[in-house]
C-alpha positions in Angstrom: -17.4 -12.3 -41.9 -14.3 -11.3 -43.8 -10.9 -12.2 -42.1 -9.1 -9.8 -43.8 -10.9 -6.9 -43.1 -10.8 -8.0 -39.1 -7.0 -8.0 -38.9 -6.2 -4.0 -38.7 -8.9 -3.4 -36.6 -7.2 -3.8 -33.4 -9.2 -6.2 -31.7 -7.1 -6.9 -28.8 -8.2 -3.2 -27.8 -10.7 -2.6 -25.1 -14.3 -0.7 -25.9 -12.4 -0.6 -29.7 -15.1 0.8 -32.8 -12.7 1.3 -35.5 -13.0 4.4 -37.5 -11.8 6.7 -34.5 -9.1 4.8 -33.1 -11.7 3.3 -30.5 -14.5 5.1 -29.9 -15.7 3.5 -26.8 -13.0 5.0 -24.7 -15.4 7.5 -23.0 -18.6 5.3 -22.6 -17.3 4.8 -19.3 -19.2 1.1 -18.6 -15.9 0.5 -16.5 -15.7 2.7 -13.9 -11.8 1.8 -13.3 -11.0 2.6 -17.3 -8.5 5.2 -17.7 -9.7 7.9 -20.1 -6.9 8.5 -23.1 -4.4 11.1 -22.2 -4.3 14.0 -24.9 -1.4 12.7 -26.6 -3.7 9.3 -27.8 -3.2 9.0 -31.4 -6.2 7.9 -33.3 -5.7 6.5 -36.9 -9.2 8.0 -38.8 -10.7 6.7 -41.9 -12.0 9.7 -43.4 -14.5 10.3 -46.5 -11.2 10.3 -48.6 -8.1 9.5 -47.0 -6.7 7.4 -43.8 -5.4 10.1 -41.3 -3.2 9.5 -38.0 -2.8 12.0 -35.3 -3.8 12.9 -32.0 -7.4 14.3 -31.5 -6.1 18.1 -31.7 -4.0 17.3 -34.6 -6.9 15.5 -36.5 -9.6 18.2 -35.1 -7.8 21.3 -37.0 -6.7 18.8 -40.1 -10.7 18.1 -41.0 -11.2 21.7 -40.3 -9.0 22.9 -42.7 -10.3 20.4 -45.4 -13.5 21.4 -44.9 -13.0 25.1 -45.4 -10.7 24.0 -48.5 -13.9 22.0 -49.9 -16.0 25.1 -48.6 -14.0 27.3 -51.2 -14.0 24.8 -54.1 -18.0 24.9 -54.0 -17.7 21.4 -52.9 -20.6 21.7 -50.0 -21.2 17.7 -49.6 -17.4 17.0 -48.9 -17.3 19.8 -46.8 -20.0 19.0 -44.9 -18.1 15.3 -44.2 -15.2 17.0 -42.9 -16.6 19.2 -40.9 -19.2 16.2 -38.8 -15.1 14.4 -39.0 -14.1 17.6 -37.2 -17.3 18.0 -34.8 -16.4 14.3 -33.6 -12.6 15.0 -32.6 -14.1 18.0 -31.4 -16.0 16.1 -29.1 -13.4 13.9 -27.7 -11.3 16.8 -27.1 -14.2 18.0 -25.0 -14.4 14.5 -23.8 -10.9 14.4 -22.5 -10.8 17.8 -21.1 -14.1 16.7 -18.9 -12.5 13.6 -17.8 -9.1 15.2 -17.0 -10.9 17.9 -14.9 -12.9 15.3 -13.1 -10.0 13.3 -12.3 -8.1 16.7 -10.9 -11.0 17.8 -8.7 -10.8 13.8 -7.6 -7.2 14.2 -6.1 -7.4 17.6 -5.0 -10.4 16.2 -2.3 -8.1 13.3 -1.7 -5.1 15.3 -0.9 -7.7 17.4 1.1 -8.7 14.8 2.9 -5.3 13.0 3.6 -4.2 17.0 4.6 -6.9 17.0 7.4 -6.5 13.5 8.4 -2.3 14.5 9.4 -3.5 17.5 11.2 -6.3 15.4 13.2 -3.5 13.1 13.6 -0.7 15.3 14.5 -3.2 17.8 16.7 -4.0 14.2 19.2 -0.4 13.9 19.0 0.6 16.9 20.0 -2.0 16.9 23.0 -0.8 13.5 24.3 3.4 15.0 24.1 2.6 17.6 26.6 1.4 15.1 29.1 3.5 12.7 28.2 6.3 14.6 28.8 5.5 16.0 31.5 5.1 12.5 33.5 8.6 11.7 32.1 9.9 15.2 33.7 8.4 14.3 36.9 9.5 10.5 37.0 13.1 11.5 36.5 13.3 14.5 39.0 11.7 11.7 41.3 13.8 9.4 40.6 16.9 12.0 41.2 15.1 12.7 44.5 14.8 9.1 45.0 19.0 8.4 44.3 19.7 11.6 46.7 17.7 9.9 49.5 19.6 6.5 49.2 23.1 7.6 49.4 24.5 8.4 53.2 24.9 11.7 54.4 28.4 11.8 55.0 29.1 11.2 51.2 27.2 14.4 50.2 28.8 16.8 53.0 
């Protein structure tokens, strides 16, 4: 195995396949993985040059080279950059999936919390009437209670 070659590939990345900046990111085998945010930026070998953007940026950049091959009757090296495009294409897709996934997660979550303070505040709310009420009535007895003890002559 050749050192040298091993050294840029980023091995102290997790789920790391090289060409795409890591194409394992999606496989999902670890269900407590983050998915990449849109802004990841991958750094792509491609069928001529080394390119570095995000997945957008790199999605639109093979697209245009392979319309430019398209129009130079180059149809092999077109073809290349489009399957380079079809693949960021994918992630995109990928990312989008993930991001929706993870927004209908926390919108049941907050749901749920949301219900769980109005369970909670609706007991609450029963038990403060009652509550209150025996408070009410332990004072004015207690006020009874005071007016009995003290002698009559001190109230005339």
């Amino acid at each position: 195995m050749n050192m040298k070659r091993m050294r840029g590939r980023g091995g102290h990345r997790q789920g790391g396949g090289g060409g795409g900046g890591g194409g394992g990111q999606f496989r999902q085998s670890n269900p407590n993985h983050q998915p990449m945010n849109r802004n990841h930026v991958f750094d792509s070998n491609g069928p001529d040059m080394r390119l570095r953007g995000t997945a957008q940026q790199l999605f639109e950049k093979y697209l245009q080279l392979g319309r430019d091959a398209t129009g130079s009757g180059d149809r092999v090296m077109a073809e290349s950059y489009f399957q380079h495009a079809e693949h960021y294409f994918r992630i995109l897709n990928a990312m989008a999936q993930a991001a929706q996934q993870s927004q209908a997660q926390q919108q049941a979550r907050r749901q749920q919390n949301q219900e769980a303070g109005e369970q909670a505040e609706g007991a609450e709310g029963e038990a403060q009437p009652a509550g209150g009420a025996e408070v009410v009535t332990q004072q004015t007895n207690y006020q009874q209670d005071a007016s009995e003890d003290q002698p009559q002559a001190a109230v005339q």
